[in-house]
Rosetta silent file (secondary structure, phi, psi, omega in degrees, C-alpha in Angstrom):
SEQUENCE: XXXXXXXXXXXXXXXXXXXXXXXXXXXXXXXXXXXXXXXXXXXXXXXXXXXXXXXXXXXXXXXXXXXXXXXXXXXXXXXXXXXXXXXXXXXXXXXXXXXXXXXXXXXXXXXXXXXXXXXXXXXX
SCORE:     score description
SCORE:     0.000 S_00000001
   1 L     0.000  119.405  169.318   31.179   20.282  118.247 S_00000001
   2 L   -89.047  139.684  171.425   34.444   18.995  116.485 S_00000001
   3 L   -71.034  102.992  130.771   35.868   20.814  113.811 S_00000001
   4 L    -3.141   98.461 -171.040   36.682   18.430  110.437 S_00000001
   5 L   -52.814  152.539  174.223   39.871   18.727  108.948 S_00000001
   6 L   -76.202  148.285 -178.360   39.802   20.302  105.763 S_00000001
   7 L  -103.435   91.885 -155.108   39.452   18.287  102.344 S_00000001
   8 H   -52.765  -73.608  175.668   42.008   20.172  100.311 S_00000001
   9 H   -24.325  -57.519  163.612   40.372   18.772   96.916 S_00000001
  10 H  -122.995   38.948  148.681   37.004   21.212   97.896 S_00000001
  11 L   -65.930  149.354  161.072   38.590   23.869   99.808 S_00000001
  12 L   -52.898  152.749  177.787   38.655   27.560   98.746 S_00000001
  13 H   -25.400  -76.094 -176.440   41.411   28.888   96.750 S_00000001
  14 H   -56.380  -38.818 -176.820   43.487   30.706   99.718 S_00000001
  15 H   -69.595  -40.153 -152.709   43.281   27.506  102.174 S_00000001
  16 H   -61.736  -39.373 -163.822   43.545   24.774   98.930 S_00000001
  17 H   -77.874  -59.277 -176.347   46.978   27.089   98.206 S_00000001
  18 H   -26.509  -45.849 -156.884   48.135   27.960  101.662 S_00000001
  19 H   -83.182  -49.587  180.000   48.043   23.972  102.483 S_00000001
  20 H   -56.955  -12.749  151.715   49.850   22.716   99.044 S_00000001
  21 H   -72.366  -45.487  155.400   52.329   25.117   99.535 S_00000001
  22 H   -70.896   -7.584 -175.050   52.945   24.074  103.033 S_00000001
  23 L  -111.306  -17.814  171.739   53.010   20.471  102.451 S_00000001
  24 L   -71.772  -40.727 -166.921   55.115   21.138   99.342 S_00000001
  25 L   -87.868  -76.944 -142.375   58.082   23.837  101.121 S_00000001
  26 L   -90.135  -67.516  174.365   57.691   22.843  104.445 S_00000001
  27 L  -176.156  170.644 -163.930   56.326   19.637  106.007 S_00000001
  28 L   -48.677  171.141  162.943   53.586   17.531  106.049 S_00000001
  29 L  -121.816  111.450  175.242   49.544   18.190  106.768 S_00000001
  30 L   -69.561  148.513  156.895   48.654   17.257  109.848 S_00000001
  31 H   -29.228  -50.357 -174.943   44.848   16.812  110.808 S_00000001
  32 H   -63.937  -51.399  169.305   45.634   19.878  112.867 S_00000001
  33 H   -55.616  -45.675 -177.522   46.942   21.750  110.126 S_00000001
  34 H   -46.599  -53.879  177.404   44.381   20.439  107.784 S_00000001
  35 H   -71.291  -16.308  178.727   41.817   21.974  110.553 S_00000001
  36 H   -90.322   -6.303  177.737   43.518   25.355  111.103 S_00000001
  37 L   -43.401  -49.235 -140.225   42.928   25.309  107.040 S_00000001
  38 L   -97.131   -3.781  153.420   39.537   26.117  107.397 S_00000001
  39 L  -143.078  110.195  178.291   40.602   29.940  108.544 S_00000001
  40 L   -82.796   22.645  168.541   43.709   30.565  107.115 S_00000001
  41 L   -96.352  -14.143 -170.918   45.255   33.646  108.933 S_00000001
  42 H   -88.114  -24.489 -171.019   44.930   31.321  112.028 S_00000001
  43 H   -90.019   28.330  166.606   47.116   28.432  110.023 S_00000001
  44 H  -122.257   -4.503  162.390   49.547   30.996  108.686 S_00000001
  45 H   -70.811  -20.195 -159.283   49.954   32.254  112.220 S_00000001
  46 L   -96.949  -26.792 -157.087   50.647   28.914  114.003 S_00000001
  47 L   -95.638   17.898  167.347   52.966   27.788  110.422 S_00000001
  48 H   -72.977  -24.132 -176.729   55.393   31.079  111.435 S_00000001
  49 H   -40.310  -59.389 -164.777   57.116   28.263  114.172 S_00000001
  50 H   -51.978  -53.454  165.743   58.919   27.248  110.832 S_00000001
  51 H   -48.925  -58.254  166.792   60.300   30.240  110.023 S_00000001
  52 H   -25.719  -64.155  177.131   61.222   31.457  113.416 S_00000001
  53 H   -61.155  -28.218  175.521   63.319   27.986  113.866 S_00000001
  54 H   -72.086  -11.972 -176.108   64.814   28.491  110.456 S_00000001
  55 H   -99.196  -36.936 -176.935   66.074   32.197  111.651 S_00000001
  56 H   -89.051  -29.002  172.583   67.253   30.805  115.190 S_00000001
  57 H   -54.013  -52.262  176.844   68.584   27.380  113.862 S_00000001
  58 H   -51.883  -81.628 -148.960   72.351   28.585  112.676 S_00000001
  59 H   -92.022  -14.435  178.208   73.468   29.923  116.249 S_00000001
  60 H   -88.820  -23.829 -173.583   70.797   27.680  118.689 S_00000001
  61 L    85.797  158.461 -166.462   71.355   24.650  116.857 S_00000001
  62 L  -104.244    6.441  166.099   68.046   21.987  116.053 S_00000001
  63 L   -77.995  -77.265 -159.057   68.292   20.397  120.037 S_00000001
  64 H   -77.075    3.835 -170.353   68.139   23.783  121.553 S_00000001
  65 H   -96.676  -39.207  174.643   65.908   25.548  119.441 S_00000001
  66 H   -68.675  -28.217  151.011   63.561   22.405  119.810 S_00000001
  67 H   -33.647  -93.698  174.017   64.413   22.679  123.465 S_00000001
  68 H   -22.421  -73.811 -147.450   63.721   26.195  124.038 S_00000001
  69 H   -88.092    2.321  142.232   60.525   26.876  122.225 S_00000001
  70 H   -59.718  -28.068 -151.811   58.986   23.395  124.173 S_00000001
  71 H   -92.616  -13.671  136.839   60.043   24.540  127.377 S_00000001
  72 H   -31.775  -60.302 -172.819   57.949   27.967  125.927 S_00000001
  73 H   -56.662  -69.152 -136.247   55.080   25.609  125.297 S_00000001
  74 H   -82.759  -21.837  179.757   55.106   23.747  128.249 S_00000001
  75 H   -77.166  -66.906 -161.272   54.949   27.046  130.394 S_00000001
  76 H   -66.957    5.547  163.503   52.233   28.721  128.744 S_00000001
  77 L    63.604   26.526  162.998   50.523   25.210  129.095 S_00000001
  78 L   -52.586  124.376 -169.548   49.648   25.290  125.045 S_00000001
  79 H  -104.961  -50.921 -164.235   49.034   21.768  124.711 S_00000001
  80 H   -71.857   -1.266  171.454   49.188   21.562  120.444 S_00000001
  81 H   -94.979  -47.956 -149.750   52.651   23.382  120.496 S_00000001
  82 H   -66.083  -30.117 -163.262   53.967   21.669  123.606 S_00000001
  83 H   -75.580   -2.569  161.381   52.579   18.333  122.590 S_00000001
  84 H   -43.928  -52.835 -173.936   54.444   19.197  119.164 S_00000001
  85 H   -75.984  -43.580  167.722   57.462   19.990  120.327 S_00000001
  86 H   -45.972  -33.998  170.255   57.194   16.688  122.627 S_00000001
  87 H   -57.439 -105.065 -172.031   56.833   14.821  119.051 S_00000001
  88 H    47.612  -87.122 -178.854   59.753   16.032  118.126 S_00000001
  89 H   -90.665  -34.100  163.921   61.809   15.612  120.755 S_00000001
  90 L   -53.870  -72.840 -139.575   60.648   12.026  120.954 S_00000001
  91 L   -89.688   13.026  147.564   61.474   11.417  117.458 S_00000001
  92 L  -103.371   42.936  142.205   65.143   12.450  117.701 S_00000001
  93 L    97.185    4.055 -158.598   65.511    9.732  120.386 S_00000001
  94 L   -98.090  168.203  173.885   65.188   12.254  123.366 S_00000001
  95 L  -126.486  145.943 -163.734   62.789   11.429  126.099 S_00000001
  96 L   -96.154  -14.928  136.926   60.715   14.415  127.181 S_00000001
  97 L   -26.922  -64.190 -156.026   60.366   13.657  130.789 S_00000001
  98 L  -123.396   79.331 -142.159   63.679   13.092  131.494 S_00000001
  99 L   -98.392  174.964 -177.585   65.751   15.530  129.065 S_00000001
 100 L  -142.322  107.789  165.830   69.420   15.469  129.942 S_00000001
 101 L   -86.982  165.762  171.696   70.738   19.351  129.690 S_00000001
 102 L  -113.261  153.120  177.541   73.908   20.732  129.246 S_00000001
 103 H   -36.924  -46.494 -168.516   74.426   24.027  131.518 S_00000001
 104 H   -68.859  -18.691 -168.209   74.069   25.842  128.688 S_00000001
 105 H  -105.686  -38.915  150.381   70.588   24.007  127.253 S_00000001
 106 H   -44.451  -38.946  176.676   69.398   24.583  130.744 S_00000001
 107 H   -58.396  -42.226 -145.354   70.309   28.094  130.949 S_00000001
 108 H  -123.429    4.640  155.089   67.919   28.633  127.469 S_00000001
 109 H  -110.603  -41.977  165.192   64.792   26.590  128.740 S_00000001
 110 H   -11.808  -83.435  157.413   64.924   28.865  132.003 S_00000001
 111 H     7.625  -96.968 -166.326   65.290   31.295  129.463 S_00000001
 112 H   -63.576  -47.953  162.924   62.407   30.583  127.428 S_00000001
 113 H   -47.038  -27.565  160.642   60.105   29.254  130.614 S_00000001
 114 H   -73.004  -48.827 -165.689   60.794   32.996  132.240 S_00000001
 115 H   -93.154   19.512  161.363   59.825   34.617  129.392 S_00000001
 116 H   -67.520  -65.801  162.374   56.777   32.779  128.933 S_00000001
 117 H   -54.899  -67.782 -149.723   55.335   33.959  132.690 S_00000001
 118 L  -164.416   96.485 -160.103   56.360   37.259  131.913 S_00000001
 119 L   -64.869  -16.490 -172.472   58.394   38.640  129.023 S_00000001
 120 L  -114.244   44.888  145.545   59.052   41.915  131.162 S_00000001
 121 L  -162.207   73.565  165.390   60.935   40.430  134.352 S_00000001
 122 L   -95.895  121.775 -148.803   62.983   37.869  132.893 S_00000001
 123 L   -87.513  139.282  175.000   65.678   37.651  135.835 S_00000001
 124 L   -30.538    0.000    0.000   69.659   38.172  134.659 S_00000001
């Protein structure tokens, strides 16, 4: 059974607001968002990525922070964040295959791929 994205015009109140506020603030509504609509503590769980990058963006920068929380994705084998983050990364010119690191942007997908297996032996 596929779920139907929602059709904001005869959603309930809390989804109708949740999404016109998010497409209004943040960024567009994707089908996927449009479909996480239909219970909206699961789309205000998955739409915290924005904050989080907006709190991490001043000292990581918008490479590594898009960096990082893919190479997060890509461990825990989430396919609608990783293939998110692969958007992304595509659409600032990067190719996601074949990423070209700097020590330091390597150091910080380790990083995030260790704590992904296991936040409580992430190795020095």
């Amino acid at each position: 059974m596929r779920v139907s994205p929602l059709d904001l015009a005869h959603a309930p109140a809390e989804a109708r607001a949740a999404g016109e506020a998010h497409a209004r603030d943040v960024a567009p509504l994707t089908n996927m968002k449009r479909t996480l609509l239909h219970a909206p503590v699961a789309f205000r769980a998955l739409m915290t990525w924005y904050e989080l990058r907006d709190a991490v963006r001043p000292f990581l920068g918008d490479r590594a922070t898009t960096l990082f929380a893919h190479a997060v994705s890509a461990e825990t084998d989430c396919l609608i964040c990783s293939t998110f983050f692969r958007r992304l990364l595509v659409q600032s010119g990067e190719d996601p295959d074949a990423l070209v690191l700097s020590p330091e942007e390597a150091e910080l997908v380790a990083f995030g791929r260790a704590l992904a297996v296991t936040p409580h032996r992430v190795p020095e």
